[in-house]
N, C-alpha and C positions, 0 to 999 in steps of 0.2 A: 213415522219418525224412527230414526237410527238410535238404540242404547249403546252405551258409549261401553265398552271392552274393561273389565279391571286394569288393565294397563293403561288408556285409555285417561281414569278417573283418576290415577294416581298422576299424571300428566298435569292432571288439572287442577290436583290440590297441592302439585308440590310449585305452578305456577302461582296459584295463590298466595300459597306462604311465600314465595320469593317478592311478590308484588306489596302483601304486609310489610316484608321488612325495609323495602325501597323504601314506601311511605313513611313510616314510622322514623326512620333513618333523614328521610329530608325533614322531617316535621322537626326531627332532633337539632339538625344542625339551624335550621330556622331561628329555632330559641334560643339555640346557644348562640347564633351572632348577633341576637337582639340583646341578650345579656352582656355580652363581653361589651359593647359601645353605652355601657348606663353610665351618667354622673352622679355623684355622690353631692352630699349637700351637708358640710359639714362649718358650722362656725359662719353658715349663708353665701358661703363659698362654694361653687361647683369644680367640685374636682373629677376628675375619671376614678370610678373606681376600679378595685384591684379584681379587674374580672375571672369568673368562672369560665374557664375553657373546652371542661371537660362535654358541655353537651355538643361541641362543636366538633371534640375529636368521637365521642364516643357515636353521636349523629353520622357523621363521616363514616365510620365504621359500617354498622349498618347497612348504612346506602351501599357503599362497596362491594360486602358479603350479599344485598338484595341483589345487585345487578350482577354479579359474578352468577349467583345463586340462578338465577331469571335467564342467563345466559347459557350455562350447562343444561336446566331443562330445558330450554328451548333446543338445544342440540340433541338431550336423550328424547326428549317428547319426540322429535322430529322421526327418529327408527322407530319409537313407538307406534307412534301414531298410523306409518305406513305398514309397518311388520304386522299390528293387530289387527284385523278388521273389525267394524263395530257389528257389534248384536243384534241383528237382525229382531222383527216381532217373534215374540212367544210363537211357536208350532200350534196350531190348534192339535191339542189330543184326541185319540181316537176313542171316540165311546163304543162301548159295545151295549148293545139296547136286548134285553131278556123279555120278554112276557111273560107276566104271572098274576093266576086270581086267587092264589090260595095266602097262606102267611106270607109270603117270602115280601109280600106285598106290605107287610108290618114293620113295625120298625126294630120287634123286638126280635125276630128273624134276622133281618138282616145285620143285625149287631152283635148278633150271638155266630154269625158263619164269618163277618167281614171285618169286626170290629170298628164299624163307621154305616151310617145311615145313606145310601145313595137318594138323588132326586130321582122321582117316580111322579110319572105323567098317565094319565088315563087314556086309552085306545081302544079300539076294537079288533079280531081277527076276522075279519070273513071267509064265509066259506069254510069254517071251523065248527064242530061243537064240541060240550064240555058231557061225558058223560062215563059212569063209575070211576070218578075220581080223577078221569086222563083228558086232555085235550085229544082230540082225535080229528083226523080231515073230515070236514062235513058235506054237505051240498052246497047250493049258491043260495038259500035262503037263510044258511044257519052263519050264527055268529059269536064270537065270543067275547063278553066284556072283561076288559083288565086294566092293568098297569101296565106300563114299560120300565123299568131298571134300567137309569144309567151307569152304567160300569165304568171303569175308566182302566182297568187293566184286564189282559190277557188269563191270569192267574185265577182271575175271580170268575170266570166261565168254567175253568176246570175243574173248582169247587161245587158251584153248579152242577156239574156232571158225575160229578163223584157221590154226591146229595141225590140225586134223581135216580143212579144205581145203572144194572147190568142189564135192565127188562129197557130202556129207556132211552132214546136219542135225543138228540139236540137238529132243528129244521130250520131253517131261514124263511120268513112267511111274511109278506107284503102286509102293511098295517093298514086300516081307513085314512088315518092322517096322509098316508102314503111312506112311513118309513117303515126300511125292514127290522124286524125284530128274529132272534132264535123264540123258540117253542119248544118244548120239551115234548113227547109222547115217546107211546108204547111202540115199540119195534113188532109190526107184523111180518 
């Protein structure tokens, strides 16, 4: 489904209010010509009384201002409506997925580098192992259990990187689940 453009929604609430005031406006003069035709009953005699007018002009009014009103936005809404296009769905955003089995995996890590907690899923690396402290490429028997970090911006990889240091890259490495993940290790 199409969301409707700010230009769009003002379209639609300035037809609203023109459509309030039609209504309100016919309901007014309604009243007022059910009042202006009342009889008076004075001494058991029906007389006409000295009717109130005003809801008939002030109704009148109204209705006039609603449909003049109902009439121009239906003319501006008309450029609006074609000049804006509507809002297509939300872009799914790009994540970027990290592996990690050390803190970063915490929460109190990642609130202390990002100042927000991302969602973190468990995976495995194959073909990886974890050993004096580095992920390192392994054989096809070796694996490594982790997290994945969803990222949601570019910025927060390079913090990443800056955190990991000069001895250290960043690798793109096929997961079990089957998504790719960056990995961090030592630069041989």
């Amino acid at each position: 489904m199409q969301r409707l453009s700010p230009g769009q929604r003002w379209v639609v609430g300035l037809g609203a209010f023109a459509l309030v005031l039609l209504v309100i406006g016919i309901i007014a003069v309604a009243v007022g010509l059910h009042t202006v035709g009342e009889t008076c009953s004075d001494d058991g005699f029906e007389t006409p009384c000295p009717g109130d007018g005003s809801g008939v002009v002030w109704g009148g009014v109204l209705a006039v201002i609603g449909l003049l009103h109902l009439g121009l936005t239906g003319l501006a809404g008309a450029l609006v409506w074609t000049s804006t296009p509507t809002i297509g769905p939300k872009p799914l955003r790009e994540e970027f997925h990290v592996f990690t089995m050390g803190d970063l995996a915490g929460s109190a890590a990642q609130d202390a580098l990002f100042g927000r907690i991302f969602r973190a899923t468990e995976d495995v690396v194959p073909g990886w192992r974890f050993e004096d402290g580095a992920s390192r490429p392994g054989g096809p028997e070796d694996s490594i259990v982790g997290s994945v970090l969803h990222l949601d911006a570019e910025w927060q990889l390079a913090v990443l990187d800056r955190r990991a240091g000069a001895g250290v890259r960043r690798v793109q490495v096929e997961l079990v689940s089957g998504a790719r993940a960056w990995i961090f290790t030592p630069i041989v």
